[in-house]
mmCIF file of the C-alpha atoms, coordinates in Angstrom:
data_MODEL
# 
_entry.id   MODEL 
# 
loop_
_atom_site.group_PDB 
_atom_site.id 
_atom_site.type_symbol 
_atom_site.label_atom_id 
_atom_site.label_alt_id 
_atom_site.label_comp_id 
_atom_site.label_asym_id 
_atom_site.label_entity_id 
_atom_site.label_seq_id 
_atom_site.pdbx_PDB_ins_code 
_atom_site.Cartn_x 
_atom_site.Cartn_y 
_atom_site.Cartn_z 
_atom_site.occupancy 
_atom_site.B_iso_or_equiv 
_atom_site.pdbx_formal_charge 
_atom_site.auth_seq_id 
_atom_site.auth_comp_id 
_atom_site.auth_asym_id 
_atom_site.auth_atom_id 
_atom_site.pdbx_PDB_model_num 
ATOM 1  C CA . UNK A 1 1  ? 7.621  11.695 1.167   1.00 0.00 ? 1  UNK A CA 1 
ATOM 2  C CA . UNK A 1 2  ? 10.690 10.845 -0.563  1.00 0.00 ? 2  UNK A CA 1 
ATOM 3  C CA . UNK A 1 3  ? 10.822 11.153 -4.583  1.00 0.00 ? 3  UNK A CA 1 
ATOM 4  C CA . UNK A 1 4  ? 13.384 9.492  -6.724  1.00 0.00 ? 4  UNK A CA 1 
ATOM 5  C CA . UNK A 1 5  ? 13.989 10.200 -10.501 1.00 0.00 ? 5  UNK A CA 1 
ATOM 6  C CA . UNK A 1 6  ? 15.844 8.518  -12.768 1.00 0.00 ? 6  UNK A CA 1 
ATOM 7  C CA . UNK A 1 7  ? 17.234 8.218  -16.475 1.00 0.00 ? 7  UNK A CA 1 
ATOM 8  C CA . UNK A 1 8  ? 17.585 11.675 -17.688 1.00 0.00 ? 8  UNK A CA 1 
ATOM 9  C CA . UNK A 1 9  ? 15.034 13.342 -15.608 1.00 0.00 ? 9  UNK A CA 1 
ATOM 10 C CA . UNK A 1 10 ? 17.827 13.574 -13.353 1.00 0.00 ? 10 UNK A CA 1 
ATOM 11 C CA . UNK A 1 11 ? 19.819 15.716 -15.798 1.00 0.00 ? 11 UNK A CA 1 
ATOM 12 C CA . UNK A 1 12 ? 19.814 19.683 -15.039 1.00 0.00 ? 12 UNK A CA 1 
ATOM 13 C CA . UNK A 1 13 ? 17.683 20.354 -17.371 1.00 0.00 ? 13 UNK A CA 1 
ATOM 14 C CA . UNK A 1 14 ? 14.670 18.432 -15.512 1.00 0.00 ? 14 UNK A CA 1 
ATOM 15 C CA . UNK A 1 15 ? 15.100 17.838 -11.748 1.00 0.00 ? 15 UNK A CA 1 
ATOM 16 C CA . UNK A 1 16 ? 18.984 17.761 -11.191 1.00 0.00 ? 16 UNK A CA 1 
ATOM 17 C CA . UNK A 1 17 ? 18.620 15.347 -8.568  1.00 0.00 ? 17 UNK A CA 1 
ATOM 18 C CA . UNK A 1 18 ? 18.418 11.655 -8.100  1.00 0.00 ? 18 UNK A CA 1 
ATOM 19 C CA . UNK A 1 19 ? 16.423 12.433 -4.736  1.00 0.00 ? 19 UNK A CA 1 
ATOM 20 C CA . UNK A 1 20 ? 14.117 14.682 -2.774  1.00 0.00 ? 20 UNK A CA 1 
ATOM 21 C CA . UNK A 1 21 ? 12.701 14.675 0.103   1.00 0.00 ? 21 UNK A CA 1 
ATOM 22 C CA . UNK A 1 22 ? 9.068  16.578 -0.448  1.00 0.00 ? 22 UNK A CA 1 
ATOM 23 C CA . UNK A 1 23 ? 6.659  17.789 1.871   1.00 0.00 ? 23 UNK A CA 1 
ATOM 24 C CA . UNK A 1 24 ? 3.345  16.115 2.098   1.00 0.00 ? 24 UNK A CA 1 
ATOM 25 C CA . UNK A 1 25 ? 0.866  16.705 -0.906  1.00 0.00 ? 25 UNK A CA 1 
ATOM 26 C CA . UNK A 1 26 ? -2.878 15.478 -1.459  1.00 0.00 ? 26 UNK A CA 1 
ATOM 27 C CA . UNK A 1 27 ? -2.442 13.610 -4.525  1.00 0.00 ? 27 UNK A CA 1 
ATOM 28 C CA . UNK A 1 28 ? 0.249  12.898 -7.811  1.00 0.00 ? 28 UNK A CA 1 
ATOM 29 C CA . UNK A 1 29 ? -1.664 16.047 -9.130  1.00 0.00 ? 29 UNK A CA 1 
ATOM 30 C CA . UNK A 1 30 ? -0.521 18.041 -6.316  1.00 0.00 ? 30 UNK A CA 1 
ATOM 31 C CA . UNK A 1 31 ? 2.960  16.745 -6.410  1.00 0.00 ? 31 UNK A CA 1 
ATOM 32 C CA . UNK A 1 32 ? 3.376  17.531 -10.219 1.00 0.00 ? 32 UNK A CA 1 
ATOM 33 C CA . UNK A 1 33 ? 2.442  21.118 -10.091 1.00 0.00 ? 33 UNK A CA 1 
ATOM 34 C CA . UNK A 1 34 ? 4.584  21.409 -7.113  1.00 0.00 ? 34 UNK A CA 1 
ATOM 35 C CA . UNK A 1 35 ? 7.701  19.855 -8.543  1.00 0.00 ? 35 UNK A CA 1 
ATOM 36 C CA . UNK A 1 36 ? 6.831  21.879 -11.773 1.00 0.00 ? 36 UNK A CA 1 
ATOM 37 C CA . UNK A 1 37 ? 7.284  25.109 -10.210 1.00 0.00 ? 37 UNK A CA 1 
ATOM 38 C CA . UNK A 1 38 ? 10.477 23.600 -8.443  1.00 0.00 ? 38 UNK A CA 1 
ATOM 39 C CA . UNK A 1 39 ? 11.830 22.768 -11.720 1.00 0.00 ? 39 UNK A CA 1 
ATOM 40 C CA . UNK A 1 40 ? 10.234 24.049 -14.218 1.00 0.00 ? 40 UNK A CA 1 
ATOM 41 C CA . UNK A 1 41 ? 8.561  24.110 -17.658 1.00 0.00 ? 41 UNK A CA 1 
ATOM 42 C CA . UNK A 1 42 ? 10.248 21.567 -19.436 1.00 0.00 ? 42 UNK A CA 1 
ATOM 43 C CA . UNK A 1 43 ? 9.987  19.492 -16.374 1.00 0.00 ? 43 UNK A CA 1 
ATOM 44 C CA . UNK A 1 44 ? 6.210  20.583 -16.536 1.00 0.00 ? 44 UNK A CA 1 
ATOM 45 C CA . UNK A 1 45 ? 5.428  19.622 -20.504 1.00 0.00 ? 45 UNK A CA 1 
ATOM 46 C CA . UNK A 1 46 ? 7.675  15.845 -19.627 1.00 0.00 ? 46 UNK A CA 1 
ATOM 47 C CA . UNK A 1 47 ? 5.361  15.140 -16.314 1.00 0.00 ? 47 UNK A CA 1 
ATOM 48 C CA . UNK A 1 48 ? 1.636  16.348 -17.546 1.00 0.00 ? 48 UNK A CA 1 
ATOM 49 C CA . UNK A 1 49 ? -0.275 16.027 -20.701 1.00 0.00 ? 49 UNK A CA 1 
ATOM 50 C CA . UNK A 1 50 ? -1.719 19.422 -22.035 1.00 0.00 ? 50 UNK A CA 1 
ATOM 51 C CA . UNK A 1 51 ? -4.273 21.050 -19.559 1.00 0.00 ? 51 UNK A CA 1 
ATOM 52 C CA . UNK A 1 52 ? -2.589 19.089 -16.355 1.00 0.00 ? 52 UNK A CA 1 
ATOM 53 C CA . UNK A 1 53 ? -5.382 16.447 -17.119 1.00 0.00 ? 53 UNK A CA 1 
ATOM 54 C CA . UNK A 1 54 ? -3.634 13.309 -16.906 1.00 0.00 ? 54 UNK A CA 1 
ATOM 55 C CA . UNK A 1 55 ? 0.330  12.256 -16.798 1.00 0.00 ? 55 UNK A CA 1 
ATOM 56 C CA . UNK A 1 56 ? 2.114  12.951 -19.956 1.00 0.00 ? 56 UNK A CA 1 
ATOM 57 C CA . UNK A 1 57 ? 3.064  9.999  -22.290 1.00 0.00 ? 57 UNK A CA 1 
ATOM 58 C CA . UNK A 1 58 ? 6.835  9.901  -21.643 1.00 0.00 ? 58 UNK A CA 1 
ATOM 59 C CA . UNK A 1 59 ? 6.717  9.272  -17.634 1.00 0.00 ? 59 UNK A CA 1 
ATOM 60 C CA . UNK A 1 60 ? 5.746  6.508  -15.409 1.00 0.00 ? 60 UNK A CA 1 
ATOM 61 C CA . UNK A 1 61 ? 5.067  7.665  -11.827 1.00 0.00 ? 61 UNK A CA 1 
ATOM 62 C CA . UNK A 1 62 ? 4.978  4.838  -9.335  1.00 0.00 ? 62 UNK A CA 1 
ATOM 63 C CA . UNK A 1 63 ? 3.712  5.297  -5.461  1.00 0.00 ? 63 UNK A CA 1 
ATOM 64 C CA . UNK A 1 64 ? 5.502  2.517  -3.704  1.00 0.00 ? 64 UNK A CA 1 
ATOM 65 C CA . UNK A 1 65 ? 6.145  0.177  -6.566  1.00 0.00 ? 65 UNK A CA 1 
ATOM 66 C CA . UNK A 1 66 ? 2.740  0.400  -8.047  1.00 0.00 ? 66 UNK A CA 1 
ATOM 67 C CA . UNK A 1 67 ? 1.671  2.684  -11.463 1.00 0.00 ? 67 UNK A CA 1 
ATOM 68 C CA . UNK A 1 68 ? -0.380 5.249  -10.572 1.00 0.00 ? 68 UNK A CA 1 
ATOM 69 C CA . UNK A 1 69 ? -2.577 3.935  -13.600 1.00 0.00 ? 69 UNK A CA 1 
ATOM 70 C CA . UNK A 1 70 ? -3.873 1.109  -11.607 1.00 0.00 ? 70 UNK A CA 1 
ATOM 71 C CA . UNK A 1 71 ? -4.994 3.338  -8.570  1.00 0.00 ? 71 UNK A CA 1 
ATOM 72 C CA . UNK A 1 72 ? -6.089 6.390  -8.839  1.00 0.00 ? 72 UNK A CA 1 
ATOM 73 C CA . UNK A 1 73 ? -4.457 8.053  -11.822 1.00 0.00 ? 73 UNK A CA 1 
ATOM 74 C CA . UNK A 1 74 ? -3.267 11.680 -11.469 1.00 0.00 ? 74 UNK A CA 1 
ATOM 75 C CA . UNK A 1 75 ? -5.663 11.538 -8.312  1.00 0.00 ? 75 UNK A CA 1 
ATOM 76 C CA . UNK A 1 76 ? -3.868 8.841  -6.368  1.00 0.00 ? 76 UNK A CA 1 
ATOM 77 C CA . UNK A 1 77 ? -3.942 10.087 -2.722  1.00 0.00 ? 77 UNK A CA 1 
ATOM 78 C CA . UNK A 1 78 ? -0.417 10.239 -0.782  1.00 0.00 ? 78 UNK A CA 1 
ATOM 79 C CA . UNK A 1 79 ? 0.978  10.478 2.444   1.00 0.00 ? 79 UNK A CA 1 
ATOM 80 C CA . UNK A 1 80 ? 4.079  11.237 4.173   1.00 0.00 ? 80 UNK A CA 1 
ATOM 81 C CA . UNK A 1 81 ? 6.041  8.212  4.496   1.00 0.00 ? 81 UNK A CA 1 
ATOM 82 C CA . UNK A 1 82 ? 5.236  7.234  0.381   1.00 0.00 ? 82 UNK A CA 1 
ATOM 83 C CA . UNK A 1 83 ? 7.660  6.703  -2.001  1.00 0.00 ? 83 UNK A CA 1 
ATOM 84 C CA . UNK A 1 84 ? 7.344  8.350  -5.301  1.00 0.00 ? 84 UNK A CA 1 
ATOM 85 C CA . UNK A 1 85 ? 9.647  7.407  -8.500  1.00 0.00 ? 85 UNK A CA 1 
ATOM 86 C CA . UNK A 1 86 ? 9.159  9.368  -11.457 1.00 0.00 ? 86 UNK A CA 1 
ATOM 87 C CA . UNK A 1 87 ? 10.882 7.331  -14.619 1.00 0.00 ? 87 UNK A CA 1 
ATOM 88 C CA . UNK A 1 88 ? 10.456 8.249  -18.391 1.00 0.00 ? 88 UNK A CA 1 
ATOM 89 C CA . UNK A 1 89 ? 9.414  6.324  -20.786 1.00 0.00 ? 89 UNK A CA 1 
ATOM 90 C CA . UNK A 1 90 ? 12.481 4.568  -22.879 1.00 0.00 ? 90 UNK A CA 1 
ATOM 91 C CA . UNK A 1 91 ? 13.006 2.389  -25.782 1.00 0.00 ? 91 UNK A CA 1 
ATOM 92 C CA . UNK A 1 92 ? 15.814 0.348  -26.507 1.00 0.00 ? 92 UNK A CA 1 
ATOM 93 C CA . UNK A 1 93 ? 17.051 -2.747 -27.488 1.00 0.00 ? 93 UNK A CA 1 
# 
């Protein structure tokens, strides 16, 4: 599957990529701990609310243009050829 990032979740500090290519994983749960142990903590406490539970409140996750929160949540099954983008929340005017 191919996951994009973008705004500063592509900074260093978070992924420090604009694009991965990621082996297959069962659901966005899956993914998250996987890419969390890629990148890290603060990656981690951005993608997942406390106790891995649910997404956290600063990122949108989308699986081929649609927000997880209208499938399946954290549980939203994926495949191979899906496209993931992982965007945080912004304000701004």
């Amino acid at each position: 599957m191919t996951v994009k990032f973008f705004a500063y979740l592509r900074d260093p500090d978070y992924a420090g990529c604009r694009e991965i290519t990621w082996p297959g994983c069962a659901d966005v749960l899956q993914l998250g701990r996987e890419l969390s142990t890629r990148f890290g903590q603060k990656f981690h406490d951005e993608f997942f609310a406390e106790g891995e539970t649910e997404l956290g409140e600063r990122v949108i996750v989308m699986v081929n243009g649609r927000r997880v929160e209208f499938l399946s949540g954290i549980h939203t099954p994926l495949r191979d050829a899906d496209l993931i983008q992982i965007f945080p929340v912004v304000a701004g005017g």
